[in-house]
Every structure is written in structure tokens, then in C-alpha cells.
C-alpha positions as CSV (number, residue, x, y, z in Angstrom):
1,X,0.0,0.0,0.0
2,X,1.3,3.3,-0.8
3,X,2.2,5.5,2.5
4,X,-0.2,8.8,3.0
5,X,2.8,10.9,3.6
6,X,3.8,9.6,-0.2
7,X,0.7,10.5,-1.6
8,X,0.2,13.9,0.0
9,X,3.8,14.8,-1.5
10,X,2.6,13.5,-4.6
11,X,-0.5,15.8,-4.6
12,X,1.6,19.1,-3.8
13,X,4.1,18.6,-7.0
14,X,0.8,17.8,-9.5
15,X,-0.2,20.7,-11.8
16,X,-3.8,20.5,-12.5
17,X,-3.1,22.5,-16.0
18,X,0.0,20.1,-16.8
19,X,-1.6,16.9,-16.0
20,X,-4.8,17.6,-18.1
21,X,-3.3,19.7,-20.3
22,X,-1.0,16.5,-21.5
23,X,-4.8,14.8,-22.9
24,X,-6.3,18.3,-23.4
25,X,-6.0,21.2,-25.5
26,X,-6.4,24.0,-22.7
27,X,-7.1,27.7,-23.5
28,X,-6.7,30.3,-20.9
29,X,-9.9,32.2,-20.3
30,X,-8.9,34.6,-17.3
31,X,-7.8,32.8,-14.3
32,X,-8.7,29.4,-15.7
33,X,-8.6,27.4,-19.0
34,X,-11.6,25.9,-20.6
35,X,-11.8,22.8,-23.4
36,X,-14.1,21.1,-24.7
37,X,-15.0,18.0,-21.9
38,X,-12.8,14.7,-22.8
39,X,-15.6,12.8,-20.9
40,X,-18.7,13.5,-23.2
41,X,-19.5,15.3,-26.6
42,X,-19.9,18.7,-27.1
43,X,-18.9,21.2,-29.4
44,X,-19.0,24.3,-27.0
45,X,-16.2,24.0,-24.2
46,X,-18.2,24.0,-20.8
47,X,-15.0,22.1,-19.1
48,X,-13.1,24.6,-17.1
49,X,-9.8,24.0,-15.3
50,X,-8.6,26.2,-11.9
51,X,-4.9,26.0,-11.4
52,X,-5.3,28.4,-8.0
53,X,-8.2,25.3,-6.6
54,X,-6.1,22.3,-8.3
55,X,-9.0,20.8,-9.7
56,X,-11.2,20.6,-13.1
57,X,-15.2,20.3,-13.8
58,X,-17.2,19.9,-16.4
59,X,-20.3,22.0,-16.5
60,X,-22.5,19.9,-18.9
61,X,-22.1,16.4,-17.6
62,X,-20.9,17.3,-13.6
63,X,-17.7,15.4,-13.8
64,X,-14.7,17.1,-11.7
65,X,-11.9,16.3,-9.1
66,X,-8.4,16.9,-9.1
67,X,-5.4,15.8,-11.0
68,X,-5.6,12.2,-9.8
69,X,-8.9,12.0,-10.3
70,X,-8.8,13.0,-13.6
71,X,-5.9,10.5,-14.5
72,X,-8.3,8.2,-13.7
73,X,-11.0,8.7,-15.1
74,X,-8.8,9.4,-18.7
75,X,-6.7,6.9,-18.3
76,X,-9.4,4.1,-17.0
77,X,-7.2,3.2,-14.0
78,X,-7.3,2.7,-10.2
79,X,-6.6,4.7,-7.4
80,X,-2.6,3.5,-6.9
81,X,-2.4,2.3,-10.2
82,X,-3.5,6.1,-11.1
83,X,-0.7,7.6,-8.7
84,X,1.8,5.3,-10.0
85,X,1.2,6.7,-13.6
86,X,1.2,10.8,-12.2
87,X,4.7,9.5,-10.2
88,X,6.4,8.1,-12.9
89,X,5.6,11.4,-15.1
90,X,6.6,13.3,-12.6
91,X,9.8,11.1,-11.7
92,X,8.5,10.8,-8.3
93,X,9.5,7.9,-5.8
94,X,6.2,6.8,-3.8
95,X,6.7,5.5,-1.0
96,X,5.1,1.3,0.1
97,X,4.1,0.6,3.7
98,X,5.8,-2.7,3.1
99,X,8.9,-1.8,1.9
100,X,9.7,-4.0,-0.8
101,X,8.5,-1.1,-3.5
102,X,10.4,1.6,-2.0
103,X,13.5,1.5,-4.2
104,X,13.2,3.4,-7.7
105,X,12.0,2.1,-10.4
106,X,14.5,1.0,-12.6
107,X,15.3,3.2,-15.7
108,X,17.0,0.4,-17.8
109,X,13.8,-1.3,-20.0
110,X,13.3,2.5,-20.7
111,X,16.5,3.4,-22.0
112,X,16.9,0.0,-24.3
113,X,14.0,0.7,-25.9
114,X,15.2,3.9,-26.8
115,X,18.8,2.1,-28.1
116,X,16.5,-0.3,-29.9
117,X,14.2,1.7,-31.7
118,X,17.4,4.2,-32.6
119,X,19.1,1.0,-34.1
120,X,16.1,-0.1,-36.1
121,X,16.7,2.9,-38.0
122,X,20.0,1.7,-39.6
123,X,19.2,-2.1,-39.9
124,X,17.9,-2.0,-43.4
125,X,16.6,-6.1,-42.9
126,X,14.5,-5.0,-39.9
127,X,13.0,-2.3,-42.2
128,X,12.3,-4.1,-45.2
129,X,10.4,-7.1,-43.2
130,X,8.3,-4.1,-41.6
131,X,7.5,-2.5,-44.9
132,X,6.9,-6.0,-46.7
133,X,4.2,-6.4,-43.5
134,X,2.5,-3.0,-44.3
135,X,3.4,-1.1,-41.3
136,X,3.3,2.7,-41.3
137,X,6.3,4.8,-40.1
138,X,3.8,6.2,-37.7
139,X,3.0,2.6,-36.6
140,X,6.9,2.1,-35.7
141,X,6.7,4.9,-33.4
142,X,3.4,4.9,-31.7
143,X,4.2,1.0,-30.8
144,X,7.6,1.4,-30.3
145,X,9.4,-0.8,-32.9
146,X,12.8,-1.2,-32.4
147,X,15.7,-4.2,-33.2
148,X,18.4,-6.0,-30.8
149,X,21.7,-6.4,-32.2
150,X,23.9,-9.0,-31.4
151,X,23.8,-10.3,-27.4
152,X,27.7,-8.7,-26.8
153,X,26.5,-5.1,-28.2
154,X,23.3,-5.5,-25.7
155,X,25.6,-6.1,-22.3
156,X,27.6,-3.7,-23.5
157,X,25.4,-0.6,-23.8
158,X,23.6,-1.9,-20.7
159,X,27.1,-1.4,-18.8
160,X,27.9,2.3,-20.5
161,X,24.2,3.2,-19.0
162,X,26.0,2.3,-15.9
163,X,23.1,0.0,-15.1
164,X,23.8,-3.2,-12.8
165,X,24.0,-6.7,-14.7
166,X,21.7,-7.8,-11.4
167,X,19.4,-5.1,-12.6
168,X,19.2,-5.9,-16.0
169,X,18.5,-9.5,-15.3
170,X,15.9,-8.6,-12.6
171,X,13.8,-6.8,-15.2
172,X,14.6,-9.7,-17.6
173,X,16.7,-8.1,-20.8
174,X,19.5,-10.2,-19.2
175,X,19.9,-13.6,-18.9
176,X,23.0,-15.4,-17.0
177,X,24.6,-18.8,-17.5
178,X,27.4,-20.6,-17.4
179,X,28.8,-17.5,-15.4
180,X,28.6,-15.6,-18.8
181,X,25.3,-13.0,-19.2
182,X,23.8,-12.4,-22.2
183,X,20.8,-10.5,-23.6
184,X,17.9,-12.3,-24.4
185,X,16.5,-10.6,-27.3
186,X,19.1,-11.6,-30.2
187,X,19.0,-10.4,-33.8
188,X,15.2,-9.5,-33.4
189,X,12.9,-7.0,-34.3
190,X,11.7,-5.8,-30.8
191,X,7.9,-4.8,-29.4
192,X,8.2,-3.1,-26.1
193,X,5.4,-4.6,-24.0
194,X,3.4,-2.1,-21.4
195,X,1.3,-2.2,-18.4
196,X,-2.3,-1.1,-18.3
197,X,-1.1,2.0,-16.8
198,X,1.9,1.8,-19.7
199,X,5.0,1.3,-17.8
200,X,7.4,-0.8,-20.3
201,X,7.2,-4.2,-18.3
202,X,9.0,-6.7,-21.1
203,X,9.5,-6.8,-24.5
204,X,8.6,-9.5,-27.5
205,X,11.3,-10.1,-30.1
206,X,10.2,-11.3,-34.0
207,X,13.9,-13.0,-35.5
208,X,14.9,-12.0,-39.2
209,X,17.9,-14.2,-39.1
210,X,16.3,-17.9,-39.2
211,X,16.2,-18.2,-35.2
212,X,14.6,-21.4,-34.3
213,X,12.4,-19.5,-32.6
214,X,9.7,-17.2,-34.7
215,X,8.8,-15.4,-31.7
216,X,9.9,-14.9,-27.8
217,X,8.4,-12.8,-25.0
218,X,10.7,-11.7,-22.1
219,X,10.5,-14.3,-18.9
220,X,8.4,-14.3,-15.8
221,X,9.8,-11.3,-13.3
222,X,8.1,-9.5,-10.6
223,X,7.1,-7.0,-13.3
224,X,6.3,-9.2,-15.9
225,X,3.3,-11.8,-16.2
226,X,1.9,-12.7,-19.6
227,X,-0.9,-14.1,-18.2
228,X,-2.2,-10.7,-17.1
229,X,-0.8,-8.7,-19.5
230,X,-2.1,-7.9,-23.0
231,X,-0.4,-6.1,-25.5
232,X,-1.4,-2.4,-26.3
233,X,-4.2,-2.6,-24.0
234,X,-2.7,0.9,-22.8
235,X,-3.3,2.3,-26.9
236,X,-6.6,0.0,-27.0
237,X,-8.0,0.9,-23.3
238,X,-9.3,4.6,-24.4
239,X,-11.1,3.4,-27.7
240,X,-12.2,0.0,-25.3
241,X,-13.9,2.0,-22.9
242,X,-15.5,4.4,-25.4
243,X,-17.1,1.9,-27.8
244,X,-17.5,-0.9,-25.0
245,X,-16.3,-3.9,-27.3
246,X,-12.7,-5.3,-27.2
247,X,-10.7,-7.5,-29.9
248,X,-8.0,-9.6,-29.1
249,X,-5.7,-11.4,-31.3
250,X,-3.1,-13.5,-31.3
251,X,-0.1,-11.5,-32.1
252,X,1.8,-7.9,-32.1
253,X,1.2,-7.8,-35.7
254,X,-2.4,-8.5,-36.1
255,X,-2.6,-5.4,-33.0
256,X,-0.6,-3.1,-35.6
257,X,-2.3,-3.4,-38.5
258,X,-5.6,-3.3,-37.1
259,X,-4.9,-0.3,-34.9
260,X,-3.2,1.0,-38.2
261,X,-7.2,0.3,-40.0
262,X,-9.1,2.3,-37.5
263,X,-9.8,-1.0,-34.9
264,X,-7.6,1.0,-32.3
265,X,-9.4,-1.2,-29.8
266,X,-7.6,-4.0,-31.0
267,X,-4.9,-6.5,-28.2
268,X,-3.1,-9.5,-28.2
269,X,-2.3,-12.1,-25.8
270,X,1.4,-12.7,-25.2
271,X,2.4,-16.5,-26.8
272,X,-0.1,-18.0,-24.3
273,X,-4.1,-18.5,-24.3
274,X,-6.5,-16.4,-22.5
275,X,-6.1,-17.7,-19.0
276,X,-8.4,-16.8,-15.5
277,X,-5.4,-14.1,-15.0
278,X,-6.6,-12.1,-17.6
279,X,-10.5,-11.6,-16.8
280,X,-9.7,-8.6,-14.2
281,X,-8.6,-6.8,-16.9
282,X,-11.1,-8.0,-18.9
283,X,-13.9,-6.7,-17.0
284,X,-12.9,-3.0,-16.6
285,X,-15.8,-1.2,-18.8
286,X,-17.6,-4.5,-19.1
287,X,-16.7,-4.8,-23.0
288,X,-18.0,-6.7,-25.7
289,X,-14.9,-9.2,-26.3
290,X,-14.2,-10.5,-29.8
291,X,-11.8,-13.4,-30.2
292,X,-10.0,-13.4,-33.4
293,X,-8.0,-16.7,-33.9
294,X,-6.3,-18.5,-36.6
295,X,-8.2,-21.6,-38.1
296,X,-5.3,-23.8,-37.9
297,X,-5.8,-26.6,-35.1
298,X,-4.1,-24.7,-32.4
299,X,-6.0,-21.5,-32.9
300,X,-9.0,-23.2,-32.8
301,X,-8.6,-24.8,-29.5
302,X,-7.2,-21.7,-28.2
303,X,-10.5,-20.2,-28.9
304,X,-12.4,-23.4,-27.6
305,X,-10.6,-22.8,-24.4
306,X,-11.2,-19.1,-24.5
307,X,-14.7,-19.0,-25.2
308,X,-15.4,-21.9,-22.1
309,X,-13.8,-19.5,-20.0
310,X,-15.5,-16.2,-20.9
311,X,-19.1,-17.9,-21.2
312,X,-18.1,-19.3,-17.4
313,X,-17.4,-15.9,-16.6
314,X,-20.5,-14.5,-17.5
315,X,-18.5,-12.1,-20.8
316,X,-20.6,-11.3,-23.8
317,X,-19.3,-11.2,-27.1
318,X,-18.2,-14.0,-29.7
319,X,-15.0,-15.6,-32.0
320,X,-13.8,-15.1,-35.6
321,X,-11.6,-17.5,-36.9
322,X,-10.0,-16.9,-39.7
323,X,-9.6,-19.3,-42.9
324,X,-7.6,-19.9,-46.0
325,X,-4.2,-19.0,-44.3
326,X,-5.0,-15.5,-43.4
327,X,-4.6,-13.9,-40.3
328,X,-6.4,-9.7,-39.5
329,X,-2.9,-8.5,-40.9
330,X,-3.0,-10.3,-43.8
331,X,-6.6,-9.1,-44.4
332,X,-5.5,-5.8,-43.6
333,X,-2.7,-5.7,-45.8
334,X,-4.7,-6.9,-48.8
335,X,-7.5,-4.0,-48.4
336,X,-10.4,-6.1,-46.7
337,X,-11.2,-3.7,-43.8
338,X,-15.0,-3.2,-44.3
339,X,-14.8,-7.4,-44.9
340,X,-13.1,-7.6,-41.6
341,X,-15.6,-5.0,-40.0
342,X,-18.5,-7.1,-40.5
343,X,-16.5,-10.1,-39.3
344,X,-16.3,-8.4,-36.1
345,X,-19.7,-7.4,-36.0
346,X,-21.2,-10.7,-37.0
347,X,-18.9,-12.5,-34.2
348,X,-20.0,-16.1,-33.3
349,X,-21.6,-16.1,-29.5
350,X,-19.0,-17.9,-27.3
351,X,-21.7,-20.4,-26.5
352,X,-22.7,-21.4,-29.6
353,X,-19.0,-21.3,-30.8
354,X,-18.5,-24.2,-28.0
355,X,-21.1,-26.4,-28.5
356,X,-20.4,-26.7,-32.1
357,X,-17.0,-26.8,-31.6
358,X,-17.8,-30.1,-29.2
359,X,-20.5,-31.1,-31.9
360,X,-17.4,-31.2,-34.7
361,X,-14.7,-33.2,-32.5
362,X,-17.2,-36.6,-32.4
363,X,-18.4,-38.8,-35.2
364,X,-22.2,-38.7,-34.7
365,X,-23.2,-41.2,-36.8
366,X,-21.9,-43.6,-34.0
367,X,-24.9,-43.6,-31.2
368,X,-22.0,-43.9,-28.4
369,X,-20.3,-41.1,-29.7
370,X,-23.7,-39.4,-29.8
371,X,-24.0,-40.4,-26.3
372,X,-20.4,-38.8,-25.7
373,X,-20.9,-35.4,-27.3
374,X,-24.4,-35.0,-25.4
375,X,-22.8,-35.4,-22.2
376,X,-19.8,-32.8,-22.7
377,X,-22.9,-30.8,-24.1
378,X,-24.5,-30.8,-21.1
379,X,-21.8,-31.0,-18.6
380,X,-20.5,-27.2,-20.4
381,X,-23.8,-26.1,-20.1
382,X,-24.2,-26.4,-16.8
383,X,-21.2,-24.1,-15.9
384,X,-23.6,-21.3,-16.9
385,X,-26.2,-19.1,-15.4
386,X,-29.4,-21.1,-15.1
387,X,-31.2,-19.2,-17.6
388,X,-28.4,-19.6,-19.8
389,X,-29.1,-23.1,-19.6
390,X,-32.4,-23.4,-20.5
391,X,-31.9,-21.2,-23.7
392,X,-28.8,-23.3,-25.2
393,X,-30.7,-26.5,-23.9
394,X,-33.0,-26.0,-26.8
395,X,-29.7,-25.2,-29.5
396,X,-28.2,-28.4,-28.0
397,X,-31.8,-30.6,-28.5
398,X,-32.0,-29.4,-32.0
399,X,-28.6,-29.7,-33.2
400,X,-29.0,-34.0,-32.1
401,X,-32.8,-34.1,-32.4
402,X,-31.9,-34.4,-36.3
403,X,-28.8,-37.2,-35.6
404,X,-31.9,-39.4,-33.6
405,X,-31.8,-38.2,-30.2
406,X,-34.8,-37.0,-28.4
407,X,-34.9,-33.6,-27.3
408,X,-36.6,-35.0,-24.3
409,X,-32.7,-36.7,-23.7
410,X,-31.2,-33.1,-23.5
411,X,-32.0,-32.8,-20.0
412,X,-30.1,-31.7,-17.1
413,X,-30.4,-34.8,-14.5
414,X,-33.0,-36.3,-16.9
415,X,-30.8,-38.9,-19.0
416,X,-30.9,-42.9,-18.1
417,X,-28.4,-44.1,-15.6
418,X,-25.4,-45.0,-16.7
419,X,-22.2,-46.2,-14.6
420,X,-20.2,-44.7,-17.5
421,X,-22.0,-41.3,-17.5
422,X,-21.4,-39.4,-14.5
423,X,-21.7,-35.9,-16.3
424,X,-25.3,-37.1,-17.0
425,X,-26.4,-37.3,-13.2
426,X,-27.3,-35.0,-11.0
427,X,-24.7,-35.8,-8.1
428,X,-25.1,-34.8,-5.0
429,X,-21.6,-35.8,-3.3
430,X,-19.8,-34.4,-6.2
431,X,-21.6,-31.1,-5.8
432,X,-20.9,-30.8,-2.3
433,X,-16.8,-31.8,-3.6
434,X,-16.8,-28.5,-5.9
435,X,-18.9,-26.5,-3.4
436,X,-16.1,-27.4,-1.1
437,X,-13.3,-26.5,-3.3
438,X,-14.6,-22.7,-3.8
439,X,-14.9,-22.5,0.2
440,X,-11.1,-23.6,0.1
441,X,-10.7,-20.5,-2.6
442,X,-12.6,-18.3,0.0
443,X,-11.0,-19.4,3.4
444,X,-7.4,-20.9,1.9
445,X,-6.2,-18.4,-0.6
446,X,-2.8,-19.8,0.3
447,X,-3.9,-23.2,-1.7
448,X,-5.1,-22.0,-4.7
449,X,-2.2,-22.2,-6.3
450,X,-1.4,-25.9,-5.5
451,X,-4.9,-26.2,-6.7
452,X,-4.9,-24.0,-10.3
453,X,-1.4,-26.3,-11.7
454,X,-3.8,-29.3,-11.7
455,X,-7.3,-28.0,-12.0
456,X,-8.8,-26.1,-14.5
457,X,-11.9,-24.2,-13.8
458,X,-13.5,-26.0,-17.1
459,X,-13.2,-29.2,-15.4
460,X,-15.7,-28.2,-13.1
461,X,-19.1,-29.7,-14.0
462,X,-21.5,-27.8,-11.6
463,X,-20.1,-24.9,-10.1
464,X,-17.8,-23.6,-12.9
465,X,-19.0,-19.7,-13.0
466,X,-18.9,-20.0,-9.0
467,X,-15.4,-21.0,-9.4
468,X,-13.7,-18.7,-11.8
469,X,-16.1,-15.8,-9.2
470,X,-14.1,-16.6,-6.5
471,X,-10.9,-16.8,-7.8
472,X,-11.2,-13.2,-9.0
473,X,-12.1,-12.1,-5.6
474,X,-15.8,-11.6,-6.3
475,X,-17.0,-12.2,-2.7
476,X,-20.0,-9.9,-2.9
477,X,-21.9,-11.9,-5.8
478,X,-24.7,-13.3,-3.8
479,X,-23.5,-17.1,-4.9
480,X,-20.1,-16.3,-3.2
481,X,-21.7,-15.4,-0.1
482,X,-24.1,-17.6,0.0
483,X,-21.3,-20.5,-0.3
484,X,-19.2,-18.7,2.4
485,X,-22.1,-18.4,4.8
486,X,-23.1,-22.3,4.5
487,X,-21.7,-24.0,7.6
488,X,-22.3,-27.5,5.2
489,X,-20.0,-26.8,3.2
490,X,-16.7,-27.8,4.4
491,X,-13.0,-26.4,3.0
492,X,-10.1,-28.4,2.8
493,X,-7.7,-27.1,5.3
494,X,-4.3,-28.0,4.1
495,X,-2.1,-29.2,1.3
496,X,-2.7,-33.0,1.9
497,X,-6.2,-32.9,2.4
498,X,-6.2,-30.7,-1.3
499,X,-4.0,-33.4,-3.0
500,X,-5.7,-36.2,-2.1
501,X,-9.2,-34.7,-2.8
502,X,-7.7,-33.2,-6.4
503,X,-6.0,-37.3,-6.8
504,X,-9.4,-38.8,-6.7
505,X,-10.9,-36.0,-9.2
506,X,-8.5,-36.2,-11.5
507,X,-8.0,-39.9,-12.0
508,X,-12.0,-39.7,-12.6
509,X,-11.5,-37.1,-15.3
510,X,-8.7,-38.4,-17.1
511,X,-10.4,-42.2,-17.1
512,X,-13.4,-40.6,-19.0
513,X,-11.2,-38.7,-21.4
514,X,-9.2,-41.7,-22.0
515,X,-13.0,-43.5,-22.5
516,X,-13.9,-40.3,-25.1
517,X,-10.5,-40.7,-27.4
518,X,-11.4,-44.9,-27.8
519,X,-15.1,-43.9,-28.9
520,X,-13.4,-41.3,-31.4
521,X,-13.6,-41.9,-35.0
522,X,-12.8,-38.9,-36.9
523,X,-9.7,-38.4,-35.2
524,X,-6.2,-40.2,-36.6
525,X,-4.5,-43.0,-36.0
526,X,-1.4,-40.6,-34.8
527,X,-3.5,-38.0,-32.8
528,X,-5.2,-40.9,-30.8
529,X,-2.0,-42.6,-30.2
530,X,-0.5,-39.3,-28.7
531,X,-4.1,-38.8,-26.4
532,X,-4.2,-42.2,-25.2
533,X,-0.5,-42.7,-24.3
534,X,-0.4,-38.9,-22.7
535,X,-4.1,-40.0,-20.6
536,X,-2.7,-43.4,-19.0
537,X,0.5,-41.9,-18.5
538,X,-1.5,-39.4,-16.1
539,X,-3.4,-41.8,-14.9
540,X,-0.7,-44.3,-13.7
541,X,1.0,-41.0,-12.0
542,X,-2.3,-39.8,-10.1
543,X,-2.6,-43.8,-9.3
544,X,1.2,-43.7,-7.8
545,X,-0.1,-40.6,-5.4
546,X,1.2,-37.7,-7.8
547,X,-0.6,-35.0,-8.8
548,X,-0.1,-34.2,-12.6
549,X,-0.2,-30.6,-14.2
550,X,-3.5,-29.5,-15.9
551,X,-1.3,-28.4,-18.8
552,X,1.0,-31.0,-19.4
């Protein structure tokens, strides 16, 4: 938490007129400036700034404050995360009650992005590959675009900045091994990576000397996290909030091009899917969120997983995926921006996109398979709101009803018994089990990350959306409270407890997906050779007493 004292010292070296006159064209009328108000349309300026009262407000639409206010309500940002943004404008040291934030923020991701983007200038490779990809000049500097030479000329400059080699590792541009360092952005074109409140946090690196590696993103640090982070969101969040609709992509490339077509709402995720880290972030202006993926096998899945998560979550929106080899910078390049418009527009609904996703992975003509695909159905249906439910009950009955299964089958609880079947049946115990495992969120935040490396919130067959709710801290939905305040419900109180609990689960979950890859047919000989050997060899582990990694 940042110290009073610190904030109060921040307050008396702000400049109402600076700060919003850095977003706002000001003109002086008398004592004060007037614009026109950043926070709603208007075309005669009623929004007036007083530098002798330090604080700004609009006369047409009442919004006012002072300079940290303002920040953010601009900028779409918290309270610290706001007087982070003013400090480091300011160069301003705040000051943490718990210490471990009271040292300066390091200068050096800064100042190599400077070097890099200087040296893109003369690397005539670098340039070519960016005009071959159709990006402006004007892109190159509003993302930052630079290159990174050779890993020598990196330590090199890092020591004339009279920056530490500790330092530099720390914030991850350094690497060290074999009691050598080295950079770890090689012969690549770079793109600095921000924070919400745009802090440079990491960088990604494209090579254009045949690395084996097409792409890299810096590595884990107490500043960096992938899975929280998406790229440009701090060009995107302005356009996000305004038009309430979000698009993420899968690249720094798709982001440039798009932005560079007017879709200056447009992200990326950073080499990894959209994970449970990212929904926070997510949620801030409660945005339409479009999904654009590749339609190769992996992008696919990635917006399989995506989509379970954000229906879970309770996120409207829907996915594109993208055919014939193109990707929204290809489409871009080659002129289709009102084609890619409507794309956007006419996004598949998450839930839909899932069910027929499941609908394509099983051979329906096989009545077991049928059997199968109806019971994932159902069991992903039931990790949404109940009226949720009932509406894609009837998309799920009709898709089958025509493959000679009764709509009356499609039916939570409602389907024969069936040792084989447990996503079919209403079960108590098991209820009670996942009940239990979001009361161990509530009162053992200490296990949930024992708990997230071998269980995904999809797994989940009951209490999904309760799940992913109380892992982002939403302990005032009335589900979450009603779970905390139900002395039936038992936690699990410590590690062993967890494993064991999570042993027995997961040996149940694996045994039926080892079941569903048998009963596949459409699926090679090589893919079900990989899924069966990769299932029993989880199995046999959670059989030996270990517990296995979700995403192994």
C-alpha cells in the first residue's frame, strides 16, 4: 500500500493544468482554461480548469476532481495504479508501507527501448520485413518498434548506461549462465510490451535471421506476467472504454495493423491462451470481447478454451476465426477492412462457438459417440447461469434431435443411468466436492495455487462460474456469499487434504477422457496414439499418489 505521507507529496508537485493539459488542448480564459470535456461530446467548451483550486469540472455532464482523479478517469485506472502513472511522469519515488516497492523504479527497460528503436533505424533487414508487413512509419513509433543487435552489443550498452548486470536480469533483458550473461532478445525486431497504466514491463522479439524460434516474449519477473498482461491494452483501453467492445488477437502484428485500420481497440495475448489471470482486466468497462483466432488446429482450440472460460465468466461477445491461411494482418494488408468490419460485427456467440466446436470433435453417426458429445454438451452447459441453460438446452436438442436423439434426452439430471455417465447425473456428493473446493478459494487463498497447476476451472461440472467468481475475488456476488455463509460446506484445510481430494478427481477425469478418445472416429490413428499414451500416463501417475499438471 502506498504510504499517506507519499501520496500527499505527490498531490503538492501535481499541476492540475500540466496533468490535463497532457490529454487536453487547454485555452486560458482569465484565471482558468476551458476545453471542450474529454468525458462527453460537445462542441461548445463547458469544461473549465482552476490551477489556483487544483481541480477541473465539467459544467454539462458534472464530472470534476483533481489531478488524480482526472488520471483516472482518462486513463481508466485505479486509485494506486492512477498515482503510479502521475509519479512516474513526474519522476517521483512513492513510497510502500511494506517496503519492498520503495526502491526506484528502474530506468533500464526505458532506456533500451530507446537504443533499440534508434538502431532499427540503420538495420535495413529490420526495415524491409516491416514494410513488406504493411506497417506505417507512424506505426513504428506509436508501438515502439525497435531491433536488438547482437547479445555482446546489448551487455555492452547496458554497462555504458551504468546499469547493474543484477538489474538488468531482474527486469529480464538479461539472462546469466554458465557465469557468462547475455541478452535475451538476439537479432530480433523488438515490441516493447506495457502495463495497463503503460510502464514498459518486457519486450517481445520477432527473429529476421532464421532463429529457431519465430517469436519470444521476455521471462516471468516480478514485473512481468503474460498471463495478465495484454499487449497495447494501454493504446486500446481509451477506444475499449468508449465503444465498450474489445478484440483480441493472437499477435503484435495483427494489433498493428488493425490499430493502423481504424480498430484502435484491438490487443493480443502474449504467446499464451487467455487464462483466468486475464479476466480482471477484462472486465474493466464491461466490453463486448471478440476473439480473433487463426483456423489452424491450435487456434482453434485456443478459442475453444477461450470461449469456455469467458461464457463461465458471464463475458458477452463471440469468436472469428480466420480461414484460407489468413490472419487480420493479412486481411488488412490486402485492403479487406470493411470485410473484416463485418467479421467483427457478426462474431459467433461464445456459446454457440463451443457447442459446435464439441458437436465437430465426435463422429455422430456412432450412437456412443452421440451419447459422448451430449454429455460434454450438457456437462458445459451447466457451468452457466441457469437461464443460460435453458436457452442453449433448446440449441443443443435441436442440433442432435436431427442425428436421432430425443430432445426429451437433452436434459439436465433427466438422461438414463449410466455407470459410464457421471456428467449425466445430478450428483449430489460431487456437488458438495466443488462446493467445497470454492470455500477452500474463499478461506485458503494460500492453496489456490497448489490447486490452479492441476485443475482447470473448465473441469468443473457444476459450479464452474462459481469457481472462476471466487478466484477473481468476487466475494459480494450473492452465490459467493451464500457458499461462504453455509456451515455444510466444508474447506479443505491443508495441502494433503487438497492433494488427495484433487488425486481422486483427476483420476476420474482423465479415465473418462481416455473412454472419449477410444469412442473417437474422426480423429487419426497418430493423434489418438498421442491422447491415449499422454491420458494413462496421467493416470498411472495420479494412481502412484502424484498429482499431474493440468497443462502438461
Amino acid at each position: 500500500m502506498i504510504t499517506q505521507d507519499s501520496i500527499e507529496a505527490l498531490k503538492a508537485r501535481l499541476d492540475i493544468v500540466d496533468v490535463v493539459g497532457s490529454y487536453v488542448e487547454l485555452k486560458k480564459a482569465g484565471a482558468n482554461y476551458k476545453a471542450p470535456c474529454p468525458f462527453h461530446d460537445e462542441k461548445s467548451p463547458s469544461f473549465v480548469v482552476s490551477p489556483s483550486k487544483g481541480i477541473y469540472h465539467c459544467f454539462g455532464c458534472g464530472a470534476g476532481g483533481d489531478s488524480i482523479k482526472f488520471t483516472m478517469e482518462y486513463e481508466k485506472l485505479n486509485y494506486p495504479e492512477a498515482l503510479e502513472k502521475l509519479a512516474d511522469n513526474y519522476n517521483f519515488t512513492l513510497s510502500y508501507t511494506d517496503n519492498k516497492h520503495n526502491k526506484p523504479r528502474s530506468q533500464v527497460m526505458d532506456k533500451l527501448n530507446e537504443w533499440y528503436q534508434n538502431l532499427l533505424t540503420s538495420k535495413q533487414t529490420a526495415l524491409s520485413y516491416i514494410k513488406e508487413r504493411g506497417i506505417y512509419e507512424s506505426s513504428v513509433e506509436k508501438f515502439g518498434i525497435g531491433y536488438a543487435p547482437e547479445s555482446d552489443a546489448t551487455v555492452n550498452y547496458i554497462k555504458s548506461q551504468l546499469f547493474s548486470m543484477n538489474e538488468a536480469v531482474d527486469m529480464g533483458v538479461v539472462g546469466y549462465d554458465g557465469g557468462r550473461n547475455f541478452a535475451r532478445f538476439i537479432e530480433r525486431i523488438t515490441f516493447p510490451i506495457h502495463s495497463a497504466n503503460g510502464s514498459i514491463v518486457g519486450f517481445g522479439g520477432r527473429t529476421i535471421t532464421g532463429h529457431q524460434a519465430k517469436y519470444v516474449n521476455s521471462p516471468e519477473t516480478a514485473f512481468f506476467n503474460k498471463s495478465r498482461l495484454l499487449y497495447a491494452y494501454h493504446h486500446a483501453k481509451q477506444t475499449i472504454h468508449k465503444t465498450k467492445e474489445i478484440i483480441i488477437t493472437e499477435g503484435y502484428l495483427d494489433v498493428i495493423m488493425l490499430h493502423q485500420a481504424g480498430f484502435t481497440n484491438a490487443v493480443a495475448t502474449l504467446g499464451t491462451a487467455l487464462t483466468l489471470e486475464h479476466l480482471p482486466l477484462l472486465r474493466k468497462g464491461e466490453p463486448r470481447v471478440v476473439m480473433a483466432y487463426d483456423g489452424d488446429k491450435a487456434g482453434r482450440a485456443a478459442a475453444l478454451k477461450a470461449s469456455r472460460l469467458l461464457s463461465a465468466g458471464g463475458f458477452n461477445g463471440g469468436v472469428v476465426i480466420f480461414g484460407d491461411g489468413l490472419d487480420p494482418a493479412d486481411m488488412v494488408n490486402n485492403g479487406a477492412v470493411e470485410e473484416l468490419a463485418t467479421m467483427f460485427r457478426d462474431a459467433k456467440p461464445f456459446i454457440e462457438f463451443v457447442l459446435e466446436e464439441v458437436l465437430s470433435l465426435y463422429d455422430l453417426r456412432d450412437p456412443k459417440a452421440r451419447e459422448s458429445c451430449m454429455q460434454e454438451g450438457i456437462a458445459y452447459l451447466k457451468t452457466l447461469s441457469p437461464l443460460l441453460q435453458e436457452n442453449y438446452q433448446t440449441f443443443l436438442a435441436s442440433r442432435l434431435g436431427g442425428l436421432g436423439v430425443s430432445p426429451s434426452l437433452v436434459k439436465f439430471g433427466q438422461a438414463p443411468a449410466n455407470k459410464n455417465a457421471p456428467l449425466m447425473q445430478k450428483n449430489t456428493h460431487k456437488d458438495m466436492w466443488e462446493l467445497s473446493l470454492i470455500k477452500t478459494v474463499l478461506e485458503h487463498p494460500e492453496l489456490i495455487d497448489q490447486m490452479l497447476d492441476a485443475l482447470d476451472p473448465s473441469l468443473l461440472q457444476f459450479h464452474s462460474r462459481e469457481f472462476l467468481l471466487s478466484l477473481e475475488g468476487k466475494n459480494d456476488e450473492p452465490s459467493i456469499m451464500a457458499i461462504a455463509v453455509d456451515d455444510q460446506i466444508k474447506s479443505l484445510k491443508d495441502e494433503e487434504s487438497l492433494k488427495n481430494e484433487l488425486i481422486a478427481f483427476l483420476t476420474k477425469h482423465y479415465e473418462r477422457e481416455l473412454r472419449k478418445v477410444n469412442m473417437q472416429t474422426a480423429m487419426s490413428f497418430e493423434q489418438k496414439a498421442f491422447y491415449i499414451r499422454k491420458f494413462r500416463g496421467k493416470i498411472s501417475k495420479l494412481k502412484r499418489g502424484e498429482l499431474v499438471a493440468f497443462k502438461d
